[in-house]
C-alpha positions in Angstrom: 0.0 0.0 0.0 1.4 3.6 -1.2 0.0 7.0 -0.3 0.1 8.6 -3.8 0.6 12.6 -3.4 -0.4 15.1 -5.8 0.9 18.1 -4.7 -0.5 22.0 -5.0 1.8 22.3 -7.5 0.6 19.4 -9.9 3.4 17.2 -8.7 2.9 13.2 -8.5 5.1 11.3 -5.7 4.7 8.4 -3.2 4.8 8.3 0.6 5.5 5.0 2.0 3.3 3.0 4.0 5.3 3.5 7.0 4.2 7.2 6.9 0.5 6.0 7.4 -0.4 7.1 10.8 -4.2 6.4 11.1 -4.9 6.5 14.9 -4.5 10.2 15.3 -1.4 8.8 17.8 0.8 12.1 19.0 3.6 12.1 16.7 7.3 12.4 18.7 10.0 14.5 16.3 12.9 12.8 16.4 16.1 14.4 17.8 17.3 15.8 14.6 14.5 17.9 13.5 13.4 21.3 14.5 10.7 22.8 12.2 7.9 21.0 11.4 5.6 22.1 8.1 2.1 20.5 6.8 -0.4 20.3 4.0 -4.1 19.8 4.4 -5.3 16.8 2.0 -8.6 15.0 0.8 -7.4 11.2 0.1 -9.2 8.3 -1.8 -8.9 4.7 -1.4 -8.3 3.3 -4.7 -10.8 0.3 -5.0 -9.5 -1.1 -8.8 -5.6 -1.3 -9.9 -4.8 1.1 -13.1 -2.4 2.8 -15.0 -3.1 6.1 -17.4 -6.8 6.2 -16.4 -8.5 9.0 -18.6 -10.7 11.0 -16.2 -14.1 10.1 -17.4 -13.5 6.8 -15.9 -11.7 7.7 -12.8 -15.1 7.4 -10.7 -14.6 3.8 -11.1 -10.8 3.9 -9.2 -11.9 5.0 -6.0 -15.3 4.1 -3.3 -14.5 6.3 -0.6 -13.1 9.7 0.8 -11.7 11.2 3.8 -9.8 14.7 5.0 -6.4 14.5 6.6 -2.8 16.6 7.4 1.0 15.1 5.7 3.6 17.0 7.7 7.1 17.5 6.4 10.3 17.8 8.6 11.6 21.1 7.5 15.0 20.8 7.9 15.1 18.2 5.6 14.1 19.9 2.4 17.5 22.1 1.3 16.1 22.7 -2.2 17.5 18.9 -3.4 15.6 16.4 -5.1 17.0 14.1 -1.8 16.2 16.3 0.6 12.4 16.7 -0.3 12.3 12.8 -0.8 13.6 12.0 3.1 11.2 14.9 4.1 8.5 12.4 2.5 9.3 9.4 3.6 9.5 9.9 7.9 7.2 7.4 9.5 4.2 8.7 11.2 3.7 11.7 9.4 0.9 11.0 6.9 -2.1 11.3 9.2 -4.7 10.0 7.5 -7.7 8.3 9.7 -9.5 5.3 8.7 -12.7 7.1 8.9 -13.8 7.4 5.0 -17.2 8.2 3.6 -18.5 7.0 1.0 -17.9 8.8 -2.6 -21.3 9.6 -3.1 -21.1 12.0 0.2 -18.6 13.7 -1.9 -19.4 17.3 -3.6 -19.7 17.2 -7.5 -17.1 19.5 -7.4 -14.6 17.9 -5.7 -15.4 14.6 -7.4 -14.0 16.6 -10.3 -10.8 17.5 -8.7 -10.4 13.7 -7.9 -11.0 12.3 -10.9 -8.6 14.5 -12.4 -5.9 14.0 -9.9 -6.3 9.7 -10.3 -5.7 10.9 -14.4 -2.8 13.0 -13.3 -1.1 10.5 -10.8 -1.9 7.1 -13.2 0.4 9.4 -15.7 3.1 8.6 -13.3 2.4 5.3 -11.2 0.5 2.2 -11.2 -2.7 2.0 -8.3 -3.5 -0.5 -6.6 -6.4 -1.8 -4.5 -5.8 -0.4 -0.6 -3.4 2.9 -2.5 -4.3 5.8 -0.8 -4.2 8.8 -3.0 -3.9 12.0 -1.4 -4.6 14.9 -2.6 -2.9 18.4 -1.6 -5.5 21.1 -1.0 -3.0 24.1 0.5 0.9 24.2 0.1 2.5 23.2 3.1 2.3 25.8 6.1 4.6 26.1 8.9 3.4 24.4 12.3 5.9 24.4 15.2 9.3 23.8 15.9 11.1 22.7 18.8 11.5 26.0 20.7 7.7 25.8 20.9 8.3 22.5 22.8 4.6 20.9 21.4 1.8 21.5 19.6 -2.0 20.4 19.3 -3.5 20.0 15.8 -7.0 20.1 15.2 -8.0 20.0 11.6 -11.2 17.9 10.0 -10.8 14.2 11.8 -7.6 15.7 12.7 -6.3 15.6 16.4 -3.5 14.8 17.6 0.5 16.6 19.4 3.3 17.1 17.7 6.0 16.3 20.6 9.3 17.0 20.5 
């Protein structure tokens, strides 16, 4: 199971499973992190594998929705094609809870938007059933850093510190 990102930008890349955090469980920095940044996202569950999908068939990838938060260790992305990779790939830091709706609870707007983001990211990648493809609805916004010692975020189904 991935976590497929498309980014604000119109950028496809993939979050490891290990990034998955779905319990809203407080999320400890490690030691060599300071500045922690995050993106708001609406993600799908991909129900049927694909590759190039066109986006009047997209509806068909995809059976539920949900809201979540991918935060990014700041001092991690130096501008490098690397550095924004490792910032991507820290475990816990995908919160997305299991708590999905059903894709008919969705606005006919934003079905829209997610059937052109499976188009965009099946450009890139292979889906498969259980993917998670998450879309980026705001660039990534600073949050805390370790000065600030911890932080609560509340955001959608969203709750849960940031400790460091």
């Amino acid at each position: 199971m991935n976590i497929v990102v498309l980014s604000p930008s119109g950028k496809t890349f993939v979050r490891p499973d290990t990034t998955w955090e779905r319990d809203n469980e407080d999320f400890y920095v490690p030691e060599f992190i300071s500045r922690i940044s995050a993106s708001r996202v609406l993600y799908v569950r991909v129900c049927k594998p694909g590759r190039s999908v066109g986006e009047k068939f997209a509806e068909r990838y995809y059976d539920s929705f949900g809201y979540g938060a991918l935060l990014y260790p700041e001092d991690l992305i130096d501008g490098s094609p690397e550095g924004f990779a490792c910032a991507s790939c820290l475990d816990h830091s995908s919160f997305l809870s299991g708590e999905l709706s059903p894709k008919e609870k969705l606005d006919p707007g934003l079905r829209e938007r997610v059937c052109r983001a499976i188009a965009e990211v099946t450009r890139f990648c292979y889906i498969r059933i259980g993917d998670l493809i998450a879309i980026e609805t705001s660039p990534r916004e600073a949050l805390c850093s370790r000065e600030d010692g911890s932080f609560h975020y509340t955001e959608g189904s969203c709750d849960f510190k940031i400790i460091f």
